[in-house]
HTML snippet that shows the backbone in 3Dmol.js (N, CA, C, O; Angstrom):
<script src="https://3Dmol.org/build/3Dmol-min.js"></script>
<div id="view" style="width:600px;height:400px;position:relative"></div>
<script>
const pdb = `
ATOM      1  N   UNK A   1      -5.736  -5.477  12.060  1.00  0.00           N
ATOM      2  CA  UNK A   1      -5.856  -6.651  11.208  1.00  0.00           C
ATOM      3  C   UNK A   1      -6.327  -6.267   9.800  1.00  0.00           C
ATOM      4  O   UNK A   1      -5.689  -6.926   8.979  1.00  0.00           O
ATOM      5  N   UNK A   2      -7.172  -5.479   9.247  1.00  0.00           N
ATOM      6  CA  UNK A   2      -7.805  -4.802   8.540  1.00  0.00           C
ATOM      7  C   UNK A   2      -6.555  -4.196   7.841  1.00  0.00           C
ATOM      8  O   UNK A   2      -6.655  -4.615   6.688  1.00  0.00           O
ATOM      9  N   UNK A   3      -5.373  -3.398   7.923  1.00  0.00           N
ATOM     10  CA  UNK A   3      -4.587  -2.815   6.972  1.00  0.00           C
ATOM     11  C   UNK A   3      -3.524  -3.978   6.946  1.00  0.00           C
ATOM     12  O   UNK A   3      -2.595  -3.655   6.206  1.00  0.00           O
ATOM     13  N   UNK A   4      -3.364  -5.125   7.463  1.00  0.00           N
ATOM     14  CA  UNK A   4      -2.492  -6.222   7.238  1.00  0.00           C
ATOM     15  C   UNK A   4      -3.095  -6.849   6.241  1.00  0.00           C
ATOM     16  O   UNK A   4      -2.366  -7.227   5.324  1.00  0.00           O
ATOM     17  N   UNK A   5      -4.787  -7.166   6.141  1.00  0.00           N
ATOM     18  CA  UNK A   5      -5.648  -7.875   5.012  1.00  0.00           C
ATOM     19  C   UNK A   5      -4.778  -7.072   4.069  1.00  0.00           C
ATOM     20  O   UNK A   5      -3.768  -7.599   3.605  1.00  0.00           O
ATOM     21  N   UNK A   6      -5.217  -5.413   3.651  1.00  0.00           N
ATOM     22  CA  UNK A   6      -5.121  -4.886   3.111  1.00  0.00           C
ATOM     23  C   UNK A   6      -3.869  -4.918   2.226  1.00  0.00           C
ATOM     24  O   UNK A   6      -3.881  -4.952   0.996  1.00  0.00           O
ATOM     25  N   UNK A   7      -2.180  -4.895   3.462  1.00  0.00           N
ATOM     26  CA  UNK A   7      -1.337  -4.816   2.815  1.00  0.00           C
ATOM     27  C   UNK A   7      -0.829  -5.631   1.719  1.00  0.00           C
ATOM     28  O   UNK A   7      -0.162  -5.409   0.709  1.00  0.00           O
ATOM     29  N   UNK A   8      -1.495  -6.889   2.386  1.00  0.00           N
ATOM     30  CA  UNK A   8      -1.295  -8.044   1.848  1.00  0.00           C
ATOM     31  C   UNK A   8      -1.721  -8.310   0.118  1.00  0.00           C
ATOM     32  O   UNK A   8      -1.071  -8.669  -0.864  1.00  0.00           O
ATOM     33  N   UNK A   9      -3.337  -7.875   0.383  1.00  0.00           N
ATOM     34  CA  UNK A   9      -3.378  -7.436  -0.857  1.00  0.00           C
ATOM     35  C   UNK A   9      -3.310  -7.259  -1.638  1.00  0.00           C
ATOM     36  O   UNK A   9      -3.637  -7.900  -2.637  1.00  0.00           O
ATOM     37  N   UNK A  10      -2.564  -5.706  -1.440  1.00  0.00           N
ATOM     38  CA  UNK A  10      -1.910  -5.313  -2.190  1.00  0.00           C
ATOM     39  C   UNK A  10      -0.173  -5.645  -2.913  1.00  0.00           C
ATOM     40  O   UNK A  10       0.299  -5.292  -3.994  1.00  0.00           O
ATOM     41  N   UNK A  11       0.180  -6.115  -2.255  1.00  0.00           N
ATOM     42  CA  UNK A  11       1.512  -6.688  -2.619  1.00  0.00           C
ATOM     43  C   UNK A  11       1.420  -8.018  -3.618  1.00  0.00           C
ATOM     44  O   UNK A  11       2.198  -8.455  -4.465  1.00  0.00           O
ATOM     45  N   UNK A  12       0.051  -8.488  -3.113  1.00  0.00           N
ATOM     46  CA  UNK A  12      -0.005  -9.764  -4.236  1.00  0.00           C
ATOM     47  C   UNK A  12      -0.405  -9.443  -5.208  1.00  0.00           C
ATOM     48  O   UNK A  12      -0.163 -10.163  -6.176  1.00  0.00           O
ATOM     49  N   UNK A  13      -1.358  -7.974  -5.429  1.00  0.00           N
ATOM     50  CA  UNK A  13      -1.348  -7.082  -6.769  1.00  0.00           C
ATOM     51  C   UNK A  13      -0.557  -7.064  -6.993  1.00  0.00           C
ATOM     52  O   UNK A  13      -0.379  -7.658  -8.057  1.00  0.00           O
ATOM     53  N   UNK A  14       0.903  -6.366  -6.284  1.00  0.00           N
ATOM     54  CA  UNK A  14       2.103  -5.767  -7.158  1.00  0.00           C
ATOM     55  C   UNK A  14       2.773  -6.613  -8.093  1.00  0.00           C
ATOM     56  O   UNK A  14       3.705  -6.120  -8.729  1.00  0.00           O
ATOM     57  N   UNK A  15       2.383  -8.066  -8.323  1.00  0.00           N
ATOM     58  CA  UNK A  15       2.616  -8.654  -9.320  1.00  0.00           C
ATOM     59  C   UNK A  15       2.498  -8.971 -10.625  1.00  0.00           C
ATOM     60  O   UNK A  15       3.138  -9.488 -11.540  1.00  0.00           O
ATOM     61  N   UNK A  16       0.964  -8.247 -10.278  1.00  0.00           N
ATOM     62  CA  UNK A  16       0.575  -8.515 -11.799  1.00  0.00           C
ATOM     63  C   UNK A  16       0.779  -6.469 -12.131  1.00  0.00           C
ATOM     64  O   UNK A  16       0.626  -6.281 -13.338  1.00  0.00           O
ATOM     65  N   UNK A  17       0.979  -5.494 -11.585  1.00  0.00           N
ATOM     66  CA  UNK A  17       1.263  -4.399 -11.614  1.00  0.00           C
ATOM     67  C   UNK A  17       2.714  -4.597 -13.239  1.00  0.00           C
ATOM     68  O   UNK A  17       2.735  -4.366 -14.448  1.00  0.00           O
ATOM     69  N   UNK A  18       3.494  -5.047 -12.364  1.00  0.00           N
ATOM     70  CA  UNK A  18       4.713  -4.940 -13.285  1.00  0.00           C
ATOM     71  C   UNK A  18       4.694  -5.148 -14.529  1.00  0.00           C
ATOM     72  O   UNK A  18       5.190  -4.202 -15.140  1.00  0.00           O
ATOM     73  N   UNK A  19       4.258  -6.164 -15.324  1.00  0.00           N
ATOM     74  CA  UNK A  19       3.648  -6.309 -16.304  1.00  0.00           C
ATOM     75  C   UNK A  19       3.132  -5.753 -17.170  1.00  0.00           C
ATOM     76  O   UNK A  19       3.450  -5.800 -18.358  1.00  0.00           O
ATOM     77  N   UNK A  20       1.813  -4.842 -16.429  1.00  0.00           N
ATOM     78  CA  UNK A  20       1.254  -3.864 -16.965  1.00  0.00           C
ATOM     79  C   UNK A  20       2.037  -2.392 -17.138  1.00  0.00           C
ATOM     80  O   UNK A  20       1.872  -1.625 -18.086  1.00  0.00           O
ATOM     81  N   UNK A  21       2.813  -2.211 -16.143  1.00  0.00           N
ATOM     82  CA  UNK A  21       3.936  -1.108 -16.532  1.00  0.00           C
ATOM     83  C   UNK A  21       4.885  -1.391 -17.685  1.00  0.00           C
ATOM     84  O   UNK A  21       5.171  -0.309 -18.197  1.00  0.00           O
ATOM     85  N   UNK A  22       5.286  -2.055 -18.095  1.00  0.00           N
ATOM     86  CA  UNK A  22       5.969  -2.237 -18.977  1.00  0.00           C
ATOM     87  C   UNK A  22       5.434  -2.616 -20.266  1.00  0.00           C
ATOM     88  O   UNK A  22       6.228  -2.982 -21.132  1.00  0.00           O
ATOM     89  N   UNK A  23       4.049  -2.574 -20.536  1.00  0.00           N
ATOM     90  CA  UNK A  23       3.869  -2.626 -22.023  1.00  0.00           C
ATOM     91  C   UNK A  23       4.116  -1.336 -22.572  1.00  0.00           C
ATOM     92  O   UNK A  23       4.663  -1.301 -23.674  1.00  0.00           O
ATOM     93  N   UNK A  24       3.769  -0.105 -21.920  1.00  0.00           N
ATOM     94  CA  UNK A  24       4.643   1.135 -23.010  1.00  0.00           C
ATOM     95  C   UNK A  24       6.027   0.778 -23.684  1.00  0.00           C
ATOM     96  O   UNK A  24       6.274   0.933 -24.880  1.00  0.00           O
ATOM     97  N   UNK A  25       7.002   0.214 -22.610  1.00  0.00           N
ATOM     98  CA  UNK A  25       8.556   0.446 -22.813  1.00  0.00           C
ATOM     99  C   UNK A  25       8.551  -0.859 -24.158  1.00  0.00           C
ATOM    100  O   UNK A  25       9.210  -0.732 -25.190  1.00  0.00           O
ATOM    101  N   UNK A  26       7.598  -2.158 -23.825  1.00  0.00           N
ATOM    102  CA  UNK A  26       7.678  -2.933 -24.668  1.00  0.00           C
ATOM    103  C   UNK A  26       6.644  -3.172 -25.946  1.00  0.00           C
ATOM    104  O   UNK A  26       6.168  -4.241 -26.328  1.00  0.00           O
ATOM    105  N   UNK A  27       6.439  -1.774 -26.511  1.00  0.00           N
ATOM    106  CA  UNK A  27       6.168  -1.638 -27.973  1.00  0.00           C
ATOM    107  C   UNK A  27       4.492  -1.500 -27.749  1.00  0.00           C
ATOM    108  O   UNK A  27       3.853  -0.980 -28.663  1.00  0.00           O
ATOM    109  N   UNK A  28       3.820  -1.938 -26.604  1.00  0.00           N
ATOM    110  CA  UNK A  28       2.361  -2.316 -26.345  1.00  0.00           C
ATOM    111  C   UNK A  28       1.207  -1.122 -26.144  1.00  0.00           C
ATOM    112  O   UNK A  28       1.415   0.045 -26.477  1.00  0.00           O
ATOM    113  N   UNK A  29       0.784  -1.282 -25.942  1.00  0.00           N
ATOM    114  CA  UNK A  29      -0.468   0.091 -25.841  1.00  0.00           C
ATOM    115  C   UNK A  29      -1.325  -0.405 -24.940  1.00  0.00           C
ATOM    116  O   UNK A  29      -1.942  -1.400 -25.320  1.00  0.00           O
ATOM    117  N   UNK A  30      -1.624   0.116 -23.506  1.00  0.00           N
ATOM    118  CA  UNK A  30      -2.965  -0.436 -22.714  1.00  0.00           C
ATOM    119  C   UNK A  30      -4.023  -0.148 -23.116  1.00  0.00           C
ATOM    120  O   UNK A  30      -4.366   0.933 -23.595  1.00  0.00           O
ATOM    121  N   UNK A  31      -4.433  -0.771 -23.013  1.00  0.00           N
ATOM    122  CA  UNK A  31      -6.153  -0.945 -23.691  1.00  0.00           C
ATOM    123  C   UNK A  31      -6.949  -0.699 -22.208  1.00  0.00           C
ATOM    124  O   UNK A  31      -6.439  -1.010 -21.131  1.00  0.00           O
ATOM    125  N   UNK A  32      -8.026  -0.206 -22.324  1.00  0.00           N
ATOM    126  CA  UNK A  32      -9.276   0.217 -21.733  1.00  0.00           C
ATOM    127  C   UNK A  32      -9.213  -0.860 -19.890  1.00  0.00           C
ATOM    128  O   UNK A  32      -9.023  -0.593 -18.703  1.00  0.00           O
ATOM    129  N   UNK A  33      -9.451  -1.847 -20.574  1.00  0.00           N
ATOM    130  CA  UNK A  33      -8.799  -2.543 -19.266  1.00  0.00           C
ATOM    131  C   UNK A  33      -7.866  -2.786 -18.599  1.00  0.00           C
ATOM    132  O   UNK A  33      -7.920  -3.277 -17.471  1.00  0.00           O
ATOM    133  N   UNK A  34      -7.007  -2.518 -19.118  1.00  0.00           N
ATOM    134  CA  UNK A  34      -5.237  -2.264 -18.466  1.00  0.00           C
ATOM    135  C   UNK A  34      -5.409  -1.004 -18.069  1.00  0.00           C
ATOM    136  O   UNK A  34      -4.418  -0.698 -17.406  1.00  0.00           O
ATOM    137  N   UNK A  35      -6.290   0.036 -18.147  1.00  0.00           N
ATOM    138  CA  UNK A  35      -6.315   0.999 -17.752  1.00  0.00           C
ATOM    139  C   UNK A  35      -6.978   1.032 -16.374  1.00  0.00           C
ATOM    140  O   UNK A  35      -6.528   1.661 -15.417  1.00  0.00           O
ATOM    141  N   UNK A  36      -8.377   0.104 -16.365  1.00  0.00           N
ATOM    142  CA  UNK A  36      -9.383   0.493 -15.071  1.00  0.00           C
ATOM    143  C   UNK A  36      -8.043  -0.776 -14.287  1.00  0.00           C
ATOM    144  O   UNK A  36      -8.292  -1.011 -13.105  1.00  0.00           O
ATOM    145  N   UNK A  37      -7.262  -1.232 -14.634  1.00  0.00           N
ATOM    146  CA  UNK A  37      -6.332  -2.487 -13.872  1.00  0.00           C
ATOM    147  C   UNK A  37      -5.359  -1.587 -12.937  1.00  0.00           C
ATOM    148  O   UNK A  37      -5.267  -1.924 -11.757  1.00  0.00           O
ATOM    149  N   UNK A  38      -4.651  -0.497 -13.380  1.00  0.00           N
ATOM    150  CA  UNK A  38      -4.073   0.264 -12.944  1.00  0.00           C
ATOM    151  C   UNK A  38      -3.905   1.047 -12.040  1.00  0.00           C
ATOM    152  O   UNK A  38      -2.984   1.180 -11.235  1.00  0.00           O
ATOM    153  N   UNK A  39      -5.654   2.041 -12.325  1.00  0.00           N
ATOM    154  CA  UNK A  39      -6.234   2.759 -11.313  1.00  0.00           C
ATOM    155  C   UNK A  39      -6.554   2.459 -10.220  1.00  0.00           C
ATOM    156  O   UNK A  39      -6.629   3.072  -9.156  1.00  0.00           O
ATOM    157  N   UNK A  40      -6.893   0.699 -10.772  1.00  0.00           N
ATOM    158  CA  UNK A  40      -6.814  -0.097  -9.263  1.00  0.00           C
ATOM    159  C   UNK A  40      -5.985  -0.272  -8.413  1.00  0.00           C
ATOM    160  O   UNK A  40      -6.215  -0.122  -7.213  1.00  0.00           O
ATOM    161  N   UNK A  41      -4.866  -0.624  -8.902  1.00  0.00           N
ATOM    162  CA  UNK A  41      -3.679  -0.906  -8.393  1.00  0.00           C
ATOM    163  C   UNK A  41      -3.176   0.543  -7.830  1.00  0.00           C
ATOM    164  O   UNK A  41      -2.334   0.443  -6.938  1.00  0.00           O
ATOM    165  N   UNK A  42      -3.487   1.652  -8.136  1.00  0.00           N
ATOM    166  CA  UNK A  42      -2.374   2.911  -7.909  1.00  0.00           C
ATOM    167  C   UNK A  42      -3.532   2.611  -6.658  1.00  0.00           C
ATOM    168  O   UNK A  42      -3.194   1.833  -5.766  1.00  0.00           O
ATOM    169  N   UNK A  43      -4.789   3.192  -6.615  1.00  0.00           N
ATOM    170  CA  UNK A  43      -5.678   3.340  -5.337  1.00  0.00           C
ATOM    171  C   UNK A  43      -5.277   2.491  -4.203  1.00  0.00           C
ATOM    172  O   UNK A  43      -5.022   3.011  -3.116  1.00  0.00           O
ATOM    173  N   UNK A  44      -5.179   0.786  -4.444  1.00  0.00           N
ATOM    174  CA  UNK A  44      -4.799   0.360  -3.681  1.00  0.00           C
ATOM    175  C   UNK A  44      -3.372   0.543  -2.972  1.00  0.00           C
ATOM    176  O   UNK A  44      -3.229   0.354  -1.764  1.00  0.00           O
ATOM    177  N   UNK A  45      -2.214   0.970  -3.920  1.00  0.00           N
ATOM    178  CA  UNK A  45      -1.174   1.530  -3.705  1.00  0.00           C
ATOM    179  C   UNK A  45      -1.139   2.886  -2.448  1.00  0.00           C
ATOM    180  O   UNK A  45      -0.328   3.179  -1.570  1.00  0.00           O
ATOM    181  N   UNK A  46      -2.028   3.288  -2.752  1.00  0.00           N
ATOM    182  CA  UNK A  46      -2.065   5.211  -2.451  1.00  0.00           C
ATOM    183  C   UNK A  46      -2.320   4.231  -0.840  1.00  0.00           C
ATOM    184  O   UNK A  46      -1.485   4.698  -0.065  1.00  0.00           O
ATOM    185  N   UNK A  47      -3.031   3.241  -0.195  1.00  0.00           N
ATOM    186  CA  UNK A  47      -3.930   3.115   1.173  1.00  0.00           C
ATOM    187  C   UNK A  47      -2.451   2.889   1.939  1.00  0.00           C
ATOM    188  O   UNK A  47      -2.105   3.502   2.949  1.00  0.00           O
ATOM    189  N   UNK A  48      -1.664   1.885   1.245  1.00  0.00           N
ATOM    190  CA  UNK A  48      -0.689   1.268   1.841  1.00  0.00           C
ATOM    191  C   UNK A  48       0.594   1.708   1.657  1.00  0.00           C
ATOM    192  O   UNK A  48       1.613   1.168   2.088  1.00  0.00           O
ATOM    193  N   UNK A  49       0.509   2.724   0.990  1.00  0.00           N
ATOM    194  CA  UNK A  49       2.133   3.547   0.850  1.00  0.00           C
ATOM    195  C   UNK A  49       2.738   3.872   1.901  1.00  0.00           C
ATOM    196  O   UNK A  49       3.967   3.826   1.945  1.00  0.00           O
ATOM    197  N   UNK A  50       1.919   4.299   3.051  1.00  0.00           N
ATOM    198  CA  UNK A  50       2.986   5.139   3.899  1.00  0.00           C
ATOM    199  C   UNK A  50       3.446   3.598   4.855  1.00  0.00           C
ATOM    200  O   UNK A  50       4.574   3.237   5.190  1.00  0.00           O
ATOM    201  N   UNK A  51       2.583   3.163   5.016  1.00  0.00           N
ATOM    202  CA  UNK A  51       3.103   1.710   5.890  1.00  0.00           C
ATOM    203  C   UNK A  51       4.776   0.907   5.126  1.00  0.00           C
ATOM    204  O   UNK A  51       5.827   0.559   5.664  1.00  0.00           O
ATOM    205  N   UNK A  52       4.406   0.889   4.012  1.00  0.00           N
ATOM    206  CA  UNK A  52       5.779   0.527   3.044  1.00  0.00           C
ATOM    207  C   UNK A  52       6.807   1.584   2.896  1.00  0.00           C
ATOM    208  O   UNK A  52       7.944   1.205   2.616  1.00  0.00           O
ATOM    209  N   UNK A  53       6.605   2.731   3.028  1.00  0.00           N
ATOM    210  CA  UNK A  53       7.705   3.213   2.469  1.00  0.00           C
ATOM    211  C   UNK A  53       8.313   3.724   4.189  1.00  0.00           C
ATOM    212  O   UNK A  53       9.218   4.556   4.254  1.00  0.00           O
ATOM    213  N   UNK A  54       7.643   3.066   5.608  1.00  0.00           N
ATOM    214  CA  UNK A  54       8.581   3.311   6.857  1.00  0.00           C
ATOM    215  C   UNK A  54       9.142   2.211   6.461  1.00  0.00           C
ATOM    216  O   UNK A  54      10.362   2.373   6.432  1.00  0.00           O
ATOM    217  N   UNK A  55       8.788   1.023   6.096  1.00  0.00           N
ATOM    218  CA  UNK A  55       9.169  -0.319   6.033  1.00  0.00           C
ATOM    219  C   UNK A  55      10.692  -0.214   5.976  1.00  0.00           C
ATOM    220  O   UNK A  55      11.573  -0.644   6.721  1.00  0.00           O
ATOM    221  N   UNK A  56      10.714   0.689   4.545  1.00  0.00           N
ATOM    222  CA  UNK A  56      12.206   0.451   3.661  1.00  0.00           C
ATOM    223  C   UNK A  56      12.843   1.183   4.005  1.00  0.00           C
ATOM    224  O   UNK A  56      14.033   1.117   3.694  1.00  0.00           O
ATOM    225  N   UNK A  57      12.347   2.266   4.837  1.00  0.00           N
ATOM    226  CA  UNK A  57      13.552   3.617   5.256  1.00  0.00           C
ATOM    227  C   UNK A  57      14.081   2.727   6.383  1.00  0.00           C
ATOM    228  O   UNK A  57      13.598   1.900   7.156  1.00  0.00           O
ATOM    229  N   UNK A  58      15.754   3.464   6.045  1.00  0.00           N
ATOM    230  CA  UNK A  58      16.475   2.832   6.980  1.00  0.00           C
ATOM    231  C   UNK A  58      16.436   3.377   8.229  1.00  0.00           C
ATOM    232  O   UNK A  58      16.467   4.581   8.486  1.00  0.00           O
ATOM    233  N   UNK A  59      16.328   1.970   9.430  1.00  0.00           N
ATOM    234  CA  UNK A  59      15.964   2.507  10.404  1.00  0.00           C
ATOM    235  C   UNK A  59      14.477   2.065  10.547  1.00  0.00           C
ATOM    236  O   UNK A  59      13.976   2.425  11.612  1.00  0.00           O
ATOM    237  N   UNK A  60      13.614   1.324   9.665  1.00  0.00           N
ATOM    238  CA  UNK A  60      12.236   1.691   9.993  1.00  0.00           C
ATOM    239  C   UNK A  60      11.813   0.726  10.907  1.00  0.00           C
ATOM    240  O   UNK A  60      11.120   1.030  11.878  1.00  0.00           O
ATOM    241  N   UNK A  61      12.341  -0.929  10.567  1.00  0.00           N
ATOM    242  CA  UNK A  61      12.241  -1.591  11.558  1.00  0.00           C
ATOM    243  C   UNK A  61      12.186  -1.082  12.819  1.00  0.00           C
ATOM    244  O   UNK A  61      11.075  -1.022  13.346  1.00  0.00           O
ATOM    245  N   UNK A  62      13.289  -0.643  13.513  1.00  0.00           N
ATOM    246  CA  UNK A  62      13.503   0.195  15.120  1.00  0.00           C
ATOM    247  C   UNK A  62      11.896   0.988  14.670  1.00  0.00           C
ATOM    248  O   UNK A  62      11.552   1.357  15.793  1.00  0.00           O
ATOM    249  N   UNK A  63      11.500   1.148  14.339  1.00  0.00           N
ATOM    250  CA  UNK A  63      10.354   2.473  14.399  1.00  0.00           C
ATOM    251  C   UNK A  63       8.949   1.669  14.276  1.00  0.00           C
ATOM    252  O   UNK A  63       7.910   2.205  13.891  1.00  0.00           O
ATOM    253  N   UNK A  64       9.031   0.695  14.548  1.00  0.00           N
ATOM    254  CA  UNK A  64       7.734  -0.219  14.387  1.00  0.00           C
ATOM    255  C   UNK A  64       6.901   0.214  16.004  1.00  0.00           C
ATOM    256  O   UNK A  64       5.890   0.874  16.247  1.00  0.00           O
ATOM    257  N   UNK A  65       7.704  -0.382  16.721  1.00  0.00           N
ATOM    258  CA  UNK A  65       7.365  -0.074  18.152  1.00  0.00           C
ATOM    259  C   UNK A  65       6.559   1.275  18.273  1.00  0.00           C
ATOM    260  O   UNK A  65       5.446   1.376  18.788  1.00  0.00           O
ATOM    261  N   UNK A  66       7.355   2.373  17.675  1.00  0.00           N
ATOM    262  CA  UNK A  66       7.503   3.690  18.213  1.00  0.00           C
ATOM    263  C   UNK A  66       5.553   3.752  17.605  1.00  0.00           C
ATOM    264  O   UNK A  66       4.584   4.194  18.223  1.00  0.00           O
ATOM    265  N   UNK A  67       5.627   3.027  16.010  1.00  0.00           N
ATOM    266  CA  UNK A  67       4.031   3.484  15.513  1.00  0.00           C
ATOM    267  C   UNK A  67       3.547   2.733  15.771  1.00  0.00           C
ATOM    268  O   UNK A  67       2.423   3.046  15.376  1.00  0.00           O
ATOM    269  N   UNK A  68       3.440   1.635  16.278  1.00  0.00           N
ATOM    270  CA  UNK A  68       2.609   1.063  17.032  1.00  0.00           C
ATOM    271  C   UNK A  68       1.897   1.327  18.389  1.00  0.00           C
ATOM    272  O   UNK A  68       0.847   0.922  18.888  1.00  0.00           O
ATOM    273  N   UNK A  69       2.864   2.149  18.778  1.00  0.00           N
ATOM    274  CA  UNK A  69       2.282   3.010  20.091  1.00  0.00           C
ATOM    275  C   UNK A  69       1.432   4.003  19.526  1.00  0.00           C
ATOM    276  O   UNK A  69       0.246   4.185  19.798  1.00  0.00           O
ATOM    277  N   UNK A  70       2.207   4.686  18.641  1.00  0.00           N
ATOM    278  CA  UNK A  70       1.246   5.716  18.296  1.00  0.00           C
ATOM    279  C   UNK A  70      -0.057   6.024  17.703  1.00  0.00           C
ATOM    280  O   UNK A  70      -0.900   6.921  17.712  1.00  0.00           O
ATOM    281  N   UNK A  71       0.213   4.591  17.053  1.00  0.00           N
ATOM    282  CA  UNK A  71      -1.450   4.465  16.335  1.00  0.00           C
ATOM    283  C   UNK A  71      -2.665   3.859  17.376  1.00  0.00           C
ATOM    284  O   UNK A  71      -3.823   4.277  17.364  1.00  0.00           O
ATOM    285  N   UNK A  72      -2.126   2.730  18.324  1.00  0.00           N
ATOM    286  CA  UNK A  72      -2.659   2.597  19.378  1.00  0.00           C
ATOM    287  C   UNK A  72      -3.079   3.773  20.710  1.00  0.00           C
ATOM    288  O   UNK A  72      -3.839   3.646  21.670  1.00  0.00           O
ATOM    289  N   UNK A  73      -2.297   4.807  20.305  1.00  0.00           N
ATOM    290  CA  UNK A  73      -2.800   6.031  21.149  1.00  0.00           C
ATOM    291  C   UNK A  73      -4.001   6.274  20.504  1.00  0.00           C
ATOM    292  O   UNK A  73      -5.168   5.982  20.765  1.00  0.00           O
ATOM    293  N   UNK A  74      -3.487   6.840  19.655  1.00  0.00           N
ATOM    294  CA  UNK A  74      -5.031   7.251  18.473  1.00  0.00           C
ATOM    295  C   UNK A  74      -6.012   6.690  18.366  1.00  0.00           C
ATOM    296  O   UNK A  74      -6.995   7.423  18.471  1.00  0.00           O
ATOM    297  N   UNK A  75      -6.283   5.312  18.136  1.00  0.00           N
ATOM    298  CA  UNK A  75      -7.174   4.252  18.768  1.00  0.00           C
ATOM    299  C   UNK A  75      -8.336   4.380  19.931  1.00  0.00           C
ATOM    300  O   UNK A  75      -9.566   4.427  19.955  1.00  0.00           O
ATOM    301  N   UNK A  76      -6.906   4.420  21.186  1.00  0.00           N
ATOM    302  CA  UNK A  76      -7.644   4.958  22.364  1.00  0.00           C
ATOM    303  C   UNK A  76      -8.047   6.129  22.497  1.00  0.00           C
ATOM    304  O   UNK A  76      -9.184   6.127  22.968  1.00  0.00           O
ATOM    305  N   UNK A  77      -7.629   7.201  22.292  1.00  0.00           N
ATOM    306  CA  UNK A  77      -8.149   8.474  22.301  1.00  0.00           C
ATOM    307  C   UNK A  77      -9.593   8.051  21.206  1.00  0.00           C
ATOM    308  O   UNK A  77     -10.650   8.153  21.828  1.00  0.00           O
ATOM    309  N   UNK A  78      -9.689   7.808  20.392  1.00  0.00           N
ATOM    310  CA  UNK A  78     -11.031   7.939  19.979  1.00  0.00           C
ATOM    311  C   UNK A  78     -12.109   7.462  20.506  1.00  0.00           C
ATOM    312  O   UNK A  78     -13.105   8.135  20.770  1.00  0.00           O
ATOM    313  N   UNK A  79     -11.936   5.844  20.760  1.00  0.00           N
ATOM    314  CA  UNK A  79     -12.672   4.976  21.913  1.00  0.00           C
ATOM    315  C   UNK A  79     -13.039   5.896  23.292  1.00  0.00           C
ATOM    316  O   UNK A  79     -14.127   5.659  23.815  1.00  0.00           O
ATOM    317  N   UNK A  80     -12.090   7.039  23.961  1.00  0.00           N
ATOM    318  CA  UNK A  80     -12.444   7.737  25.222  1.00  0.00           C
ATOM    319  C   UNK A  80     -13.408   8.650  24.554  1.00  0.00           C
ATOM    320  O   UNK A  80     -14.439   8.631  25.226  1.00  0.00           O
ATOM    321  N   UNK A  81     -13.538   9.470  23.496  1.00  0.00           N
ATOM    322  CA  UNK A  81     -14.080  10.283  22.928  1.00  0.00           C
ATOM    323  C   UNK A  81     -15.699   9.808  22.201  1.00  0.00           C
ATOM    324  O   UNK A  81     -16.363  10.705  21.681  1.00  0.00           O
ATOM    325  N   UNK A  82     -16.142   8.632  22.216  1.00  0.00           N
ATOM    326  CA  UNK A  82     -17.270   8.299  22.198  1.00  0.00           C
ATOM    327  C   UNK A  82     -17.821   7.955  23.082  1.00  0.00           C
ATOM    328  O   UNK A  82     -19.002   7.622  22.983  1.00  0.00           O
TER     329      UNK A  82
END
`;
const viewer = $3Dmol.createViewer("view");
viewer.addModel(pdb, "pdb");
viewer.setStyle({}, {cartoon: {color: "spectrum"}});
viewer.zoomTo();
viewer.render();
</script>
């Protein structure tokens, strides 16, 4: 539930992201706070990348199952290990 908060998130960042990418191309200069805006956005980017980019590979749907098992292994194996 915790990386769904997360993804979520972040995707409702990726809106105001775009914007801020494009003041170079459109004549603009980021200023100090468009800067700490960014770093935010890439960090939050960096947590949820790999979840998005099975998303879009083709094929990733079918592969939901497969990591869902697998992360749920991992899960349990740690839970036996304490």
């Amino acid at each position: 539930m915790r990386k769904l908060t997360l993804t979520a998130v972040a995707i409702a960042l990726a809106k105001s992201l775009m914007p801020l990418l494009m003041k170079p191309r459109n004549n603009e200069q980021w200023t100090s706070q468009d800067k700490r805006e960014l770093k935010l956005h890439l960090k939050l980017l960096s947590h949820v990348s790999a979840y998005i980019a099975i998303l879009i590979m083709p094929g990733g749907l079918i592969m939901l199952p497969v990591i869902a098992w697998w992360l749920d292994r991992r899960r349990c194996a740690a839970h036996r290990t304490q």
